[in-house]
BALOBA-1460 file (C-alpha; in Angstrom, 3 decimals):
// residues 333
<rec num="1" residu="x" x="10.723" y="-18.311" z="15.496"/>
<rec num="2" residu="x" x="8.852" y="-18.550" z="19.183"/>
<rec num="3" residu="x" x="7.300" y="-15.022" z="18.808"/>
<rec num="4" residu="x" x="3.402" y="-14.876" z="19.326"/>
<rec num="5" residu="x" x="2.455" y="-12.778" z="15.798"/>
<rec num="6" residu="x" x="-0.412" y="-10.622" z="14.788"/>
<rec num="7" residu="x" x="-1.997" y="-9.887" z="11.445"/>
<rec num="8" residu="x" x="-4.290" y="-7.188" z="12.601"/>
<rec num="9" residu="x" x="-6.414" y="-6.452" z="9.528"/>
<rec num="10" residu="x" x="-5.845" y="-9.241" z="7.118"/>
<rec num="11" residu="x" x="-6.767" y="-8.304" z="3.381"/>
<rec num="12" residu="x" x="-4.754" y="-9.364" z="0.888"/>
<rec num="13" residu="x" x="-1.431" y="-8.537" z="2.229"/>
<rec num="14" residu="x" x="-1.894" y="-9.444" z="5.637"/>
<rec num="15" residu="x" x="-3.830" y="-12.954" z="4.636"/>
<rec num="16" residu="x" x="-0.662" y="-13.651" z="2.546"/>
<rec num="17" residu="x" x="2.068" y="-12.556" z="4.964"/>
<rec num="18" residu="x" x="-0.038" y="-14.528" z="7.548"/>
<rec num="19" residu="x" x="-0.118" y="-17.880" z="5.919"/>
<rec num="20" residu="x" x="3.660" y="-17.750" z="4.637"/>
<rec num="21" residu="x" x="4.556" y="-17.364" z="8.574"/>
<rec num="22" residu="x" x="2.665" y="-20.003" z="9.515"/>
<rec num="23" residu="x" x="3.485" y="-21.728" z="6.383"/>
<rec num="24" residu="x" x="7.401" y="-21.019" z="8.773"/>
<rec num="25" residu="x" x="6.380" y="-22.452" z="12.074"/>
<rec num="26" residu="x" x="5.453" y="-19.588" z="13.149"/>
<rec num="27" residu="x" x="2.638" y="-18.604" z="15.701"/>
<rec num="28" residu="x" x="0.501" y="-16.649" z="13.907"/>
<rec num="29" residu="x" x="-3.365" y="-15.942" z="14.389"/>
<rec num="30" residu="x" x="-5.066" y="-13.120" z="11.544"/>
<rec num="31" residu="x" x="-7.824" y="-10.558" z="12.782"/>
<rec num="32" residu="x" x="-10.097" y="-10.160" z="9.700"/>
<rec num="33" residu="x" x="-13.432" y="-9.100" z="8.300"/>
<rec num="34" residu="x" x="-16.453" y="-11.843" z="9.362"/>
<rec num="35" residu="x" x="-16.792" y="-13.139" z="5.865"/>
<rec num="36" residu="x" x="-13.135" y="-13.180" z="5.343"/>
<rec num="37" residu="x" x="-13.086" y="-15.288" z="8.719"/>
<rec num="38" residu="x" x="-15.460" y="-17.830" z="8.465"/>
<rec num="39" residu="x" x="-14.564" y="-18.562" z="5.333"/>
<rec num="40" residu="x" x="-10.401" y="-18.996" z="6.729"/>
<rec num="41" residu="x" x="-12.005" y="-21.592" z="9.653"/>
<rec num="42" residu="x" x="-14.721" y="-23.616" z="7.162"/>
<rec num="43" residu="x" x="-12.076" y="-24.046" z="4.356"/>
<rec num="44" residu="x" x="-8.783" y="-22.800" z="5.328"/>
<rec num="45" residu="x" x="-6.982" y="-19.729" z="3.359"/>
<rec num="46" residu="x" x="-6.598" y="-20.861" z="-0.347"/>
<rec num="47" residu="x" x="-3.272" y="-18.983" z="-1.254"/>
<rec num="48" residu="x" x="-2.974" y="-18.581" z="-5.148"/>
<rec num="49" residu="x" x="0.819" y="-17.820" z="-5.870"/>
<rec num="50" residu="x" x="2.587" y="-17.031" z="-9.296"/>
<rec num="51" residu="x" x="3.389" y="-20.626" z="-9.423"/>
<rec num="52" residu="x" x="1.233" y="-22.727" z="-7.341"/>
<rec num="53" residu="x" x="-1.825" y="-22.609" z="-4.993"/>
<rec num="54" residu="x" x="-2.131" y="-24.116" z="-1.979"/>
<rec num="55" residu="x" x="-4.670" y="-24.081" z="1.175"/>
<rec num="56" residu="x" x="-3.117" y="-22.590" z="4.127"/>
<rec num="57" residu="x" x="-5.292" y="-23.517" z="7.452"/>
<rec num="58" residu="x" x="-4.222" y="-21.183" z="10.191"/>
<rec num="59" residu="x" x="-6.165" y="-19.653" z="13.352"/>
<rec num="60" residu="x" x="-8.339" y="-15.956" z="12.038"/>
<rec num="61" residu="x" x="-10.844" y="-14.687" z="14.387"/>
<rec num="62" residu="x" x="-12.048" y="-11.096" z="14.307"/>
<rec num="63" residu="x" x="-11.294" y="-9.174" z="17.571"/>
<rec num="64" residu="x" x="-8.440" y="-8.797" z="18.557"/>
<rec num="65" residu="x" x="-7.339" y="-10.215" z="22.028"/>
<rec num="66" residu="x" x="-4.590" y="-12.022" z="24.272"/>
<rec num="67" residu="x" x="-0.967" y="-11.220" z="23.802"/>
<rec num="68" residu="x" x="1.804" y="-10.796" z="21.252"/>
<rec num="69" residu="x" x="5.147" y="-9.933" z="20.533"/>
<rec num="70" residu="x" x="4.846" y="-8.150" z="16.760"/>
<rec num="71" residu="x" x="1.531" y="-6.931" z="15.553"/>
<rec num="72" residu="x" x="1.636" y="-6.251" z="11.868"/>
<rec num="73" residu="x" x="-0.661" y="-3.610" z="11.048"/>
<rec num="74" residu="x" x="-1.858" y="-4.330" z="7.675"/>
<rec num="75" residu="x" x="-4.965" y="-2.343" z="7.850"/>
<rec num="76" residu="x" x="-5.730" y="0.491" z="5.162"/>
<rec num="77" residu="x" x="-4.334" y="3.952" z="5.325"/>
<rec num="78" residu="x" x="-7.545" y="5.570" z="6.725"/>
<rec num="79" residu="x" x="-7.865" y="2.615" z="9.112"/>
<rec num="80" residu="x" x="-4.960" y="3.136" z="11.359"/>
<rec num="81" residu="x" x="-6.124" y="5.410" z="13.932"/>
<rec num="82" residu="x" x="-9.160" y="3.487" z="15.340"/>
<rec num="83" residu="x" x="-7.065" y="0.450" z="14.803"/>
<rec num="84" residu="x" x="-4.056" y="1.651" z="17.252"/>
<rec num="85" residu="x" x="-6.523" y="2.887" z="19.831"/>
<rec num="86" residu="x" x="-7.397" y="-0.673" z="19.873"/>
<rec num="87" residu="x" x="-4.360" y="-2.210" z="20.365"/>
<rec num="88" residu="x" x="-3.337" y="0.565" z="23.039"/>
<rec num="89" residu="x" x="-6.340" y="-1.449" z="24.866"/>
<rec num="90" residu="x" x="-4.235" y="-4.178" z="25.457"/>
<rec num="91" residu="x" x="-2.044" y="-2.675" z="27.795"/>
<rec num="92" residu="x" x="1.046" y="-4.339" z="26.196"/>
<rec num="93" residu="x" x="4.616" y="-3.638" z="24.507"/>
<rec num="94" residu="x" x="4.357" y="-5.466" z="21.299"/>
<rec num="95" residu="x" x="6.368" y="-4.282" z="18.583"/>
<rec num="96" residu="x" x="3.460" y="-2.536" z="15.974"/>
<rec num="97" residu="x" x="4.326" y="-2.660" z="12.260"/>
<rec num="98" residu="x" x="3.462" y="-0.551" z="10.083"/>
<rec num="99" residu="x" x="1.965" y="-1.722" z="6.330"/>
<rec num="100" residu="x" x="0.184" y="1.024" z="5.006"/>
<rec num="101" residu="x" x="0.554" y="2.910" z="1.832"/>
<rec num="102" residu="x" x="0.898" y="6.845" z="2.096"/>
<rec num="103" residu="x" x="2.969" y="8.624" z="4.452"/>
<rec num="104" residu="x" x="0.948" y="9.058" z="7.804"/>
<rec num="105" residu="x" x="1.146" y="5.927" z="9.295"/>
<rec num="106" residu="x" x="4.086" y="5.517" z="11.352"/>
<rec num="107" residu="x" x="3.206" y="9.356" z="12.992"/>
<rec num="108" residu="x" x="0.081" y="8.034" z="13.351"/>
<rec num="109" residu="x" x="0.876" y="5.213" z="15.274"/>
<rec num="110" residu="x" x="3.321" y="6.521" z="17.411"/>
<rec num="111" residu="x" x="1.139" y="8.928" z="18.880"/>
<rec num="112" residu="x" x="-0.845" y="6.572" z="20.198"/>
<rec num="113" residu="x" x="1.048" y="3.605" z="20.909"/>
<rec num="114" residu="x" x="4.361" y="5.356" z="21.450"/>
<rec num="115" residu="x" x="7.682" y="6.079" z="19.048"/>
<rec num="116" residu="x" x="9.837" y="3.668" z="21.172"/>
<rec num="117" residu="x" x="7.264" y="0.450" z="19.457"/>
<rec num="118" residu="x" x="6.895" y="1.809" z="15.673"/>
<rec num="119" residu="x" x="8.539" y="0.023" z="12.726"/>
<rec num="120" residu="x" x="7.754" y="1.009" z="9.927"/>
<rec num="121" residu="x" x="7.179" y="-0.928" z="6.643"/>
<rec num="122" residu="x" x="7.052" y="0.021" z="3.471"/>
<rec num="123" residu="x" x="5.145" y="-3.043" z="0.861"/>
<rec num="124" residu="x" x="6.529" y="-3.726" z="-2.662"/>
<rec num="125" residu="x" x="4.244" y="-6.380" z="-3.436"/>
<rec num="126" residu="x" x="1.380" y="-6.827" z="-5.180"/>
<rec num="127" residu="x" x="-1.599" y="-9.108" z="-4.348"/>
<rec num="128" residu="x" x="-5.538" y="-9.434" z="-4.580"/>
<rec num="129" residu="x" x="-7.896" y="-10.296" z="-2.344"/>
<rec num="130" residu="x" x="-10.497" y="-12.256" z="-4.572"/>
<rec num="131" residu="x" x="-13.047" y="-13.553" z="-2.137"/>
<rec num="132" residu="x" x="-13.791" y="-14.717" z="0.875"/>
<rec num="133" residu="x" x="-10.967" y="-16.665" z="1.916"/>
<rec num="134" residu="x" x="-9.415" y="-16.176" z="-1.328"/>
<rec num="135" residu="x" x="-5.403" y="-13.926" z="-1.787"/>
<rec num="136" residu="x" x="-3.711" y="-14.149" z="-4.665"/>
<rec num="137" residu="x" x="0.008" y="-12.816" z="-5.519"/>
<rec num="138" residu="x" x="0.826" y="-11.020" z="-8.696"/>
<rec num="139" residu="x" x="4.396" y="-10.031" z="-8.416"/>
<rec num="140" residu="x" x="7.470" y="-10.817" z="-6.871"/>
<rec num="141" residu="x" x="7.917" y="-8.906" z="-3.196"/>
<rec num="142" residu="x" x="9.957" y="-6.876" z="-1.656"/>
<rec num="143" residu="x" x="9.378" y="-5.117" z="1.779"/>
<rec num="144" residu="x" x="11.839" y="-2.424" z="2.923"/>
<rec num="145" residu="x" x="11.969" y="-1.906" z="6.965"/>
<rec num="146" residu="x" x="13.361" y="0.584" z="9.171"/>
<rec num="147" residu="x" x="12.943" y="2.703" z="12.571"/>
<rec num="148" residu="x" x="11.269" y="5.781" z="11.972"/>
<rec num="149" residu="x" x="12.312" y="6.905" z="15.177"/>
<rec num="150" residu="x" x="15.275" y="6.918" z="17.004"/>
<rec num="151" residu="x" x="13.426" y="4.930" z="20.012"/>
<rec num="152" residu="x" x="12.321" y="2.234" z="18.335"/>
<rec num="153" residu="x" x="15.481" y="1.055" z="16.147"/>
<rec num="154" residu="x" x="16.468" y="-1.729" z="18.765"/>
<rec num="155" residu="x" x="13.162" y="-3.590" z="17.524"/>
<rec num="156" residu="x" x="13.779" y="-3.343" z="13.802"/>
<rec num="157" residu="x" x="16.506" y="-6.307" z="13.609"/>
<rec num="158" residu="x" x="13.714" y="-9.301" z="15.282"/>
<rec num="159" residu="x" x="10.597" y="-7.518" z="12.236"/>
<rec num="160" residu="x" x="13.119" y="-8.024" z="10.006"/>
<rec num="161" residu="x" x="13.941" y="-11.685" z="10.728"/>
<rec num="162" residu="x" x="10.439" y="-12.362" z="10.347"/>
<rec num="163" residu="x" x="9.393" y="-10.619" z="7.782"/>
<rec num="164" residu="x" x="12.251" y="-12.628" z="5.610"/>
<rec num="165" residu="x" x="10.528" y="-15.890" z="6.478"/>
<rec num="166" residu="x" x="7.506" y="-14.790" z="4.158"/>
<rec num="167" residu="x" x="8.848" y="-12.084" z="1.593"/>
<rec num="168" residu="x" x="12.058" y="-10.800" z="0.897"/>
<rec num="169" residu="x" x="12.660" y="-8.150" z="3.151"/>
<rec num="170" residu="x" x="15.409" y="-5.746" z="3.133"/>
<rec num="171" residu="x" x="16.453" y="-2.731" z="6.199"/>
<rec num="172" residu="x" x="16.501" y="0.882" z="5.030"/>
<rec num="173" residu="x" x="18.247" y="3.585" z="6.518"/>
<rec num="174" residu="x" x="15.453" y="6.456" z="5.963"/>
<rec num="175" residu="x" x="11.808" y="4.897" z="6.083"/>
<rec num="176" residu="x" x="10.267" y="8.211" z="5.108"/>
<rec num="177" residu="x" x="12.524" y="8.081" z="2.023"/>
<rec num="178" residu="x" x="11.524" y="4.860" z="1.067"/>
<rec num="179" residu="x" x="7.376" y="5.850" z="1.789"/>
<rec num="180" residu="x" x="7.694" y="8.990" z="-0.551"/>
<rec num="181" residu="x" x="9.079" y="6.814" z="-2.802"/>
<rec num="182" residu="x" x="6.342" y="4.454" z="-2.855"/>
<rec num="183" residu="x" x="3.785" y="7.120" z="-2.693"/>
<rec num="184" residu="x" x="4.861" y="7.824" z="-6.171"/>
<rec num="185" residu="x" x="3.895" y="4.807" z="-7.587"/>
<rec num="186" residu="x" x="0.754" y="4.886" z="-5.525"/>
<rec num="187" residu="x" x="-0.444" y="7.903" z="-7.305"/>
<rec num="188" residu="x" x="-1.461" y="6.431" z="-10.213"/>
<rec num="189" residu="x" x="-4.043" y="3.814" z="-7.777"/>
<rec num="190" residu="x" x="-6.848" y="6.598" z="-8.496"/>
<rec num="191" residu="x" x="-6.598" y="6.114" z="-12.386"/>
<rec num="192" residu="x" x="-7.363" y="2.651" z="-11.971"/>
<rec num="193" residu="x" x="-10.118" y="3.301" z="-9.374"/>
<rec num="194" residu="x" x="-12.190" y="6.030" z="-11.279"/>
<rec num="195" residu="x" x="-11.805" y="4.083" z="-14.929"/>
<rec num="196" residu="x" x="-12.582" y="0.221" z="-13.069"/>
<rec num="197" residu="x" x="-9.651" y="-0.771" z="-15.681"/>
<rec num="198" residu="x" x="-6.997" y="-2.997" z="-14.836"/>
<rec num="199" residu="x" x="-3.772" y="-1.918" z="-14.261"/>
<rec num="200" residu="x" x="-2.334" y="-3.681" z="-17.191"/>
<rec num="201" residu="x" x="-5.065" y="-1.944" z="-19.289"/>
<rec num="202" residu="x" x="-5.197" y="1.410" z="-17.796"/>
<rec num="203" residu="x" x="-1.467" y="2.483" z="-18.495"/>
<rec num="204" residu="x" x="-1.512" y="1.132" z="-21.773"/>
<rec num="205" residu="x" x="-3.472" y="3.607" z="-22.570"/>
<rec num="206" residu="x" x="-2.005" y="6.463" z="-24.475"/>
<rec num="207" residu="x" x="-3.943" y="9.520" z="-22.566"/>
<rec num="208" residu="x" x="-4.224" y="7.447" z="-19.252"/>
<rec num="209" residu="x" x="-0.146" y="6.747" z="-19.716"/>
<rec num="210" residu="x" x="0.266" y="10.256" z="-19.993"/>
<rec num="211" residu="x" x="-2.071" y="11.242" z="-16.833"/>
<rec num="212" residu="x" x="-0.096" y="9.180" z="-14.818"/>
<rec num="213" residu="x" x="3.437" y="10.476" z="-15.868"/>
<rec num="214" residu="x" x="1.642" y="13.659" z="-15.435"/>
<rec num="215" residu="x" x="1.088" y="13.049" z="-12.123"/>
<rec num="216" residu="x" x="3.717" y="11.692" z="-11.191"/>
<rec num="217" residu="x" x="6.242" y="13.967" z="-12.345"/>
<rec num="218" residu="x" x="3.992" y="16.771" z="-10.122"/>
<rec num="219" residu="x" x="4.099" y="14.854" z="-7.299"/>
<rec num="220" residu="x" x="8.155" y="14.498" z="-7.046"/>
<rec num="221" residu="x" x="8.744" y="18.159" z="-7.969"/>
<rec num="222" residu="x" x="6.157" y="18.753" z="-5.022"/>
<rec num="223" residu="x" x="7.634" y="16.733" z="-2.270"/>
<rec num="224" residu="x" x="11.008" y="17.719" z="-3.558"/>
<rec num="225" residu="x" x="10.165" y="21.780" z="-3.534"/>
<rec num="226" residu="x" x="8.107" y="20.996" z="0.295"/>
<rec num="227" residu="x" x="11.435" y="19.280" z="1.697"/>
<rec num="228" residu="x" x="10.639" y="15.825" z="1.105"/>
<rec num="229" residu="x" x="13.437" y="12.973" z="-0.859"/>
<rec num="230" residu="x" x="13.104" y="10.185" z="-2.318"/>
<rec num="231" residu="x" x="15.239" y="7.249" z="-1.678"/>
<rec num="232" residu="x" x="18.152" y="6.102" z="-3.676"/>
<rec num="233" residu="x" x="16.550" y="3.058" z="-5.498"/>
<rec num="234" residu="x" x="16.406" y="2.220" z="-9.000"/>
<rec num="235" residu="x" x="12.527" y="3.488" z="-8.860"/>
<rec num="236" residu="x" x="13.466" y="6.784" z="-7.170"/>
<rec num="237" residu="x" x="15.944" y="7.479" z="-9.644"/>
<rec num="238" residu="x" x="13.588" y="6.755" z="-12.813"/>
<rec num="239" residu="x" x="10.607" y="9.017" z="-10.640"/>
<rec num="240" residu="x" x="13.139" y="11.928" z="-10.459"/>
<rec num="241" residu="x" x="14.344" y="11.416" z="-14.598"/>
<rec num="242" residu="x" x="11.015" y="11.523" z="-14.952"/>
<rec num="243" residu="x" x="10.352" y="15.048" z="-13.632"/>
<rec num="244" residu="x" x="13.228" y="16.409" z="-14.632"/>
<rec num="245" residu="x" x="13.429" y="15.479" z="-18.512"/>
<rec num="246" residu="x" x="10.501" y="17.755" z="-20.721"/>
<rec num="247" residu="x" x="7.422" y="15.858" z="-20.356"/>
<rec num="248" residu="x" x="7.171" y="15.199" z="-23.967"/>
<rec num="249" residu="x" x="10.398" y="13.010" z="-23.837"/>
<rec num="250" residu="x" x="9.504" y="12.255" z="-20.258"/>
<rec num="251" residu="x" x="6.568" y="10.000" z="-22.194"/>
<rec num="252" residu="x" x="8.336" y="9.029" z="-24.763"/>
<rec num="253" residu="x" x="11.144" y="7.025" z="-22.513"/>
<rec num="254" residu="x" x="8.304" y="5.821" z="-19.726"/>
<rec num="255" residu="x" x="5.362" y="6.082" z="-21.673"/>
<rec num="256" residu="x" x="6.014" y="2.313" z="-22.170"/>
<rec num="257" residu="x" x="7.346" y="0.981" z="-19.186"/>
<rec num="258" residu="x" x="4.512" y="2.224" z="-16.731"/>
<rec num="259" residu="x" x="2.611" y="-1.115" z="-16.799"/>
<rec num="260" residu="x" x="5.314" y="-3.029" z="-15.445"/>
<rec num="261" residu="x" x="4.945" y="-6.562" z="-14.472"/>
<rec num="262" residu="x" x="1.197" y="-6.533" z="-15.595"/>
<rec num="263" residu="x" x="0.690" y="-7.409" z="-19.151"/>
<rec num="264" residu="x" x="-2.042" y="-6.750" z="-21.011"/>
<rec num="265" residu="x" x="-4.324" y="-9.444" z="-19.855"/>
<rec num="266" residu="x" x="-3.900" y="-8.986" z="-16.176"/>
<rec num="267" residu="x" x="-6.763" y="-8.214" z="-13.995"/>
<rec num="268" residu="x" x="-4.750" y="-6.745" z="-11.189"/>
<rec num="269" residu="x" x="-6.303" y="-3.696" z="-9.764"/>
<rec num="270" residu="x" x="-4.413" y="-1.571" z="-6.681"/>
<rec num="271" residu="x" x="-5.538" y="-1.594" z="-3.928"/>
<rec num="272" residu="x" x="-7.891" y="1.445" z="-3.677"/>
<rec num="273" residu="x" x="-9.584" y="-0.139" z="-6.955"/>
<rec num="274" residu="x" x="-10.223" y="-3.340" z="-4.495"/>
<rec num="275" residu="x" x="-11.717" y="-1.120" z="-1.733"/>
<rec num="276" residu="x" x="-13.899" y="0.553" z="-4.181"/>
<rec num="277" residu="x" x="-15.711" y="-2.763" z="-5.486"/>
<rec num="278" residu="x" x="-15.956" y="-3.982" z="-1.933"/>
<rec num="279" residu="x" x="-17.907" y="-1.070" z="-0.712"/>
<rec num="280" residu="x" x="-15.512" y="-0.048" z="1.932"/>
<rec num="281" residu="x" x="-13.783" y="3.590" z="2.100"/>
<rec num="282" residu="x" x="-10.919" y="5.463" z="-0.318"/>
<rec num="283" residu="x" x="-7.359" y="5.882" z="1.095"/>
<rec num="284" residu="x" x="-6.982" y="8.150" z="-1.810"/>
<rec num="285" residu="x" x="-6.516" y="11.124" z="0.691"/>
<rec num="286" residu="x" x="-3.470" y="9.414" z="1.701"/>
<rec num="287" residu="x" x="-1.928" y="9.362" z="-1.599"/>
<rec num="288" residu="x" x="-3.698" y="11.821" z="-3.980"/>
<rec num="289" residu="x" x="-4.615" y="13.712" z="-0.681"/>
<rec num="290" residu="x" x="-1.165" y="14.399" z="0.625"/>
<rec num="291" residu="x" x="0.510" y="15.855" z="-2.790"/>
<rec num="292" residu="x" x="-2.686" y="18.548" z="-2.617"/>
<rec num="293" residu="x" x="-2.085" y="19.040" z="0.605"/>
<rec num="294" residu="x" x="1.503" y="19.666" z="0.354"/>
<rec num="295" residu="x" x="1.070" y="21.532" z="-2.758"/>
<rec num="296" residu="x" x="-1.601" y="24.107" z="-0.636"/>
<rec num="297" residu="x" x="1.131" y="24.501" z="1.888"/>
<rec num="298" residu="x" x="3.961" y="25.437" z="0.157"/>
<rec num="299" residu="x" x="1.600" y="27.565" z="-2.607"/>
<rec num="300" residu="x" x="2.320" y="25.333" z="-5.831"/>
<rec num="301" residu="x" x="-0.835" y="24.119" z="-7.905"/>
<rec num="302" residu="x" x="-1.321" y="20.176" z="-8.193"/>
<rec num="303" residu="x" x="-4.010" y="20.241" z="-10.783"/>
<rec num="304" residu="x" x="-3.692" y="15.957" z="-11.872"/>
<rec num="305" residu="x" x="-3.632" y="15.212" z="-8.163"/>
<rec num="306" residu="x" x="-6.179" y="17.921" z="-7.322"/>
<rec num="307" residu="x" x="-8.222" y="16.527" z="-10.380"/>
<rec num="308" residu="x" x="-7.892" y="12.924" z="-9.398"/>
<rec num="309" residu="x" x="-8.502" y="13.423" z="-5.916"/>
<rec num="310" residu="x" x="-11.900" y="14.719" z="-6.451"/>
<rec num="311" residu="x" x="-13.010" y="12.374" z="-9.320"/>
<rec num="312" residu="x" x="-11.858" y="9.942" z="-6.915"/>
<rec num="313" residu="x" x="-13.888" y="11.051" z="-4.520"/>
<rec num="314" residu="x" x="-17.097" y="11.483" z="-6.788"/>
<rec num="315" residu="x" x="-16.779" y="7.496" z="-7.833"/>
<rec num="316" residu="x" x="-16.248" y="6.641" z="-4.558"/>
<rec num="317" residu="x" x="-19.616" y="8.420" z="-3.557"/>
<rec num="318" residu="x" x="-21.659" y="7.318" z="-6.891"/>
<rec num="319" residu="x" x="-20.024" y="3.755" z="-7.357"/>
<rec num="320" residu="x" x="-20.269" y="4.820" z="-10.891"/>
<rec num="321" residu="x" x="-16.924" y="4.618" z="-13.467"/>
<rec num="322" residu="x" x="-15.532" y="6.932" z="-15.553"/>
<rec num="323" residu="x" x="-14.822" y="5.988" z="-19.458"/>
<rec num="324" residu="x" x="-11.468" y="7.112" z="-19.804"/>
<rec num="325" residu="x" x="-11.964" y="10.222" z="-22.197"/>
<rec num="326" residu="x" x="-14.891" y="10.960" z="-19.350"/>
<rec num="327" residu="x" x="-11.568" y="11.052" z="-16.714"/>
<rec num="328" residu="x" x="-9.393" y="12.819" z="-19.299"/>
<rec num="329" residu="x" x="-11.586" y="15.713" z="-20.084"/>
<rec num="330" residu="x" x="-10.785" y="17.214" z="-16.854"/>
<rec num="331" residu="x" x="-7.015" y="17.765" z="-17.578"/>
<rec num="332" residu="x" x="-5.139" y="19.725" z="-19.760"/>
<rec num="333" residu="x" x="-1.566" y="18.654" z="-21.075"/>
């Protein structure tokens, strides 16, 4: 691979995508936080896998400069704006891909860098950045990939070879299929956030488990009834069963299966439970957010992603938990 590549916003994600390219021979450099950074140059990037963990010394710096032929834009959600102004700066025609959870991003980025340079990426990983320095991977990976304009698919085949070197990565004929999809799953991000429970924990618990099928459930009927499909994946199909059957049985068949890869021990928590205990912003209004939103348009109530959006927002502002009968007294099933 003689492409020039750049992680431009290395977290978790990015760190871990990063050091698996260059782990490839590939020439990669990752444009991180300070702390994140000095601690990559002192000590190198210690990558903790499912299996193994290994140090990983590759180049980091924190401003991004010089040239490139991919950027992969693994900033957050809320991030992407300010960070595509700054890569317009460069004045080049790197291919710009697009990592974020939510449903914005690719728009987002092409109207300031241009449709024709988009691809857009949808993540079905999940990892934790720990410390300074410091990723770890909890589950197997899967990216999906696609053009999510017409001008841009020439560029999805040489993301795609790349991507493969460091995660499974498969093409997708509808990317804004595949990011509804995941938006689904990333509803349930704010339970985790307001309770500070771990994912393993959190939907294991019975009125938490049915909060998030709850939710869930509302926000597939909502896209659905604003114009919006799913995919045709094995998750898509259990997210429509979902809404479909009578919630009752609904929780009864998935009431159990929510938790996933994450047993009871884990300490995983998403990745807006992450950005809460480092002190930086919520991307909730690109999950919760866009269900409410949607809902307000078309004139159907979303009262679990209404209610989670703004106890999101009031941990977010107090840094202070909710129990989870605290969280649950503001729904009714």
């Amino acid at each position: 691979m003689r492409e020039t590549v750049v992680v431009y916003g290395a977290g978790a994600i990015g760190s871990l995508v990063g050091a698996r390219l260059h782990e490839s021979g590939v020439n990669v450099r990752l444009i991180g936080r300070e702390a994140h950074v000095d601690a990559i140059r002192a000590k190198g990037l210690l990558l903790k896998g499912q299996s193994d963990s290994r140090l990983v010394q590759l180049p980091a710096t924190t401003t991004l400069t010089g040239t490139a032929d991919i950027i992969l834009l693994t900033v957050k959600s809320q991030d992407v704006p300010e960070a595509c102004r700054t890569i317009a700066a460069l004045h080049s025609d790197a291919t710009v891909v697009t990592m974020q959870n939510g449903i914005r991003s690719d728009r987002e980025a092409a109207d300031i860098l241009g449709r024709n340079r988009i691809v857009g990426c949808v993540l079905n990983i999940s990892a934790t950045y720990l410390e300074p320095g410091v990723v770890e991977q909890n589950t197997a990976g899967l990216f999906q990939i696609g053009a999510p304009y017409p001008e841009s698919k020439s560029r999805v085949d040489a993301v795609l070879e790349l991507l493969n070197l460091a995660i499974k990565t498969e093409p997708v004929p509808d990317i804004a299929r595949s990011r509804w999809t995941k938006l689904m799953a990333n509803l349930n991000n704010a339970i985790m956030a307001i309770t500070g429970l771990a994912i393993g924990k959190a939907l294991r618990h019975p009125g938490l488990t049915r909060l998030s099928i709850a939710t869930i459930r509302e926000g597939v009927k909502t896209a659905q009834l604003g114009g919006f499909g799913l995919d045709q994946t094995r998750r898509a199909r259990t997210f429509r069963l979902m809404s479909t059957l009578p919630m009752p049985l609904s929780y009864r068949i998935f009431g159990g299966r929510l938790a996933g890869n994450f047993p009871p021990e884990s300490t995983y928590g998403p990745s807006t439970q992450q950005s809460l205990r480092r002190g930086s912003s919520s991307e909730l209004e690109y999950l919760n957010g866009e269900i409410v939103t949607l809902g307000q348009r078309i004139g159907r109530p979303t009262p679990y992603n209404s209610g989670l959006l703004e106890q999101g927002r009031a941990v977010f502002a107090t840094r202070r938990p909710l129990t989870p009968e605290e969280l649950l007294q503001h729904f009714r099933f």
